[in-house]
N, C-alpha and C positions, 0 to 999 in steps of 0.2 A: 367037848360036847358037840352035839350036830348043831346045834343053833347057832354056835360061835365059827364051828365053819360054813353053813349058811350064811352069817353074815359077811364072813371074810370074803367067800366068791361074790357076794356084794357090794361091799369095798373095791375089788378089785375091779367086775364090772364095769360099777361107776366110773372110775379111773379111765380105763380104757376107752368109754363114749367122750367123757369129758376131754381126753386129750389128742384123740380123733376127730372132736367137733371144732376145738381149737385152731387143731392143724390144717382144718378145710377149709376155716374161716383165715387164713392167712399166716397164723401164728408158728412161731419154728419152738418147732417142743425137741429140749435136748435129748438125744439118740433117736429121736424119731418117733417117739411113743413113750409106753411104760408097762410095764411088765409087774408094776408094784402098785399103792396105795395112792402113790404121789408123783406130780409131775414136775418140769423146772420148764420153764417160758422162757426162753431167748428174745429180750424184748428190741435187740440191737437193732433190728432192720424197721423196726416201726418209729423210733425215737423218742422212745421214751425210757426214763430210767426205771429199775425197779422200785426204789423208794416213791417216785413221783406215781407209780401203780398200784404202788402198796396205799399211798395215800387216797388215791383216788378213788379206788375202790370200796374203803372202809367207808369212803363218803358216801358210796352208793350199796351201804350194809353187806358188801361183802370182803370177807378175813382172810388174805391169801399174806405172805410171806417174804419183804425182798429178800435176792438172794444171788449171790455170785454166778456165774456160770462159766463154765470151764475159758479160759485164756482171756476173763473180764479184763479191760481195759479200763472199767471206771472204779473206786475204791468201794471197798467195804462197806459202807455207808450209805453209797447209792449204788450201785450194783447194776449189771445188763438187765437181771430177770428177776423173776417171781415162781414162788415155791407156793402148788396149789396140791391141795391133799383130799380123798374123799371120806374117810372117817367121821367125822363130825357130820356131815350130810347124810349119809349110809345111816349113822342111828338114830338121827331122824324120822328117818322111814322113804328114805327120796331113793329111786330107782334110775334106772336107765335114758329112760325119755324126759326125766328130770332135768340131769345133766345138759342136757340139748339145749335146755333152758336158761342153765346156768352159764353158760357155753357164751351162747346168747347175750346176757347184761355182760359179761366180762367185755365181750364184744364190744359192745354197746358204748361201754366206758372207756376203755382202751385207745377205741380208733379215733373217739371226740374227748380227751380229757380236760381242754380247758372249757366244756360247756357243762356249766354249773346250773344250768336250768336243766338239762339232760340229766344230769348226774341225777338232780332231787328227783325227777319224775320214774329212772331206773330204782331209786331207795324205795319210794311209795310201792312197784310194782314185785319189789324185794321183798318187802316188807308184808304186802297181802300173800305171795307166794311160802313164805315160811310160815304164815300161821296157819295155812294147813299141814305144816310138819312138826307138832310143840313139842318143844323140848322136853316138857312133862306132860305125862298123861295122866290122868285120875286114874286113880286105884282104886 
């Protein structure tokens, strides 16, 4: 239907800002970009594992993914990187200049992860920022 490829060039979109905005901000996005929905974070050169990112982040409401990345050095378990995807965000209703946003706290939390007074104040600013995207909307 056209709505479901409107959304898909949405997805995609998003995808592309979000791992553009990463990439500027320092971040090594595997092949350089992405061409799909989803991206892989090389977290190697920042020092931090993927698990400890994965965790990090959830602490700061946001849901990304550890995740291997090509000739990892650390096991399965904790991993170099992080698998970030735009789908769940896209049917929201979060656009382009969202992502920038998003972009943003990942940032935020990433490059200070042991500050746990940062972390709660990116959750609160999370957390106002997604309830203008609900999950459900009245019918």
């Amino acid at each position: 239907k056209p709505e479901f490829q409107t959304y898909i060039k949405n997805v995609l979109a998003n995808a592309k800002i979000l791992s553009e905005t990463l990439k500027n901000n320092g971040f090594k996005i595997y092949s350089g970009g992405t061409d799909t929905h989803l991206m892989l974070v090389d977290l190697s050169d920042i020092g931090i594992s993927g698990k400890m990112a994965e965790n990090k982040l959830e602490d700061a409401g946001i849901t990304v993914n550890k995740n291997m990345v090509p000739f990892d050095k650390k096991s399965p378990m904790i991993t170099s990187g992080i698998r970030i995807g735009t789908p769940a965000v896209t049917t929201r209703g979060m656009k382009e200049k969202d992502m920038v946003k998003i972009a943003k706290f990942i940032d935020q939390v990433l490059k200070n992860p042991s500050d746990d007074q940062n972390i709660r104040k990116i959750k609160h600013e999370v957390n106002e920022f997604c309830a203008s995207f609900p999950i459900y909307k009245d019918l």
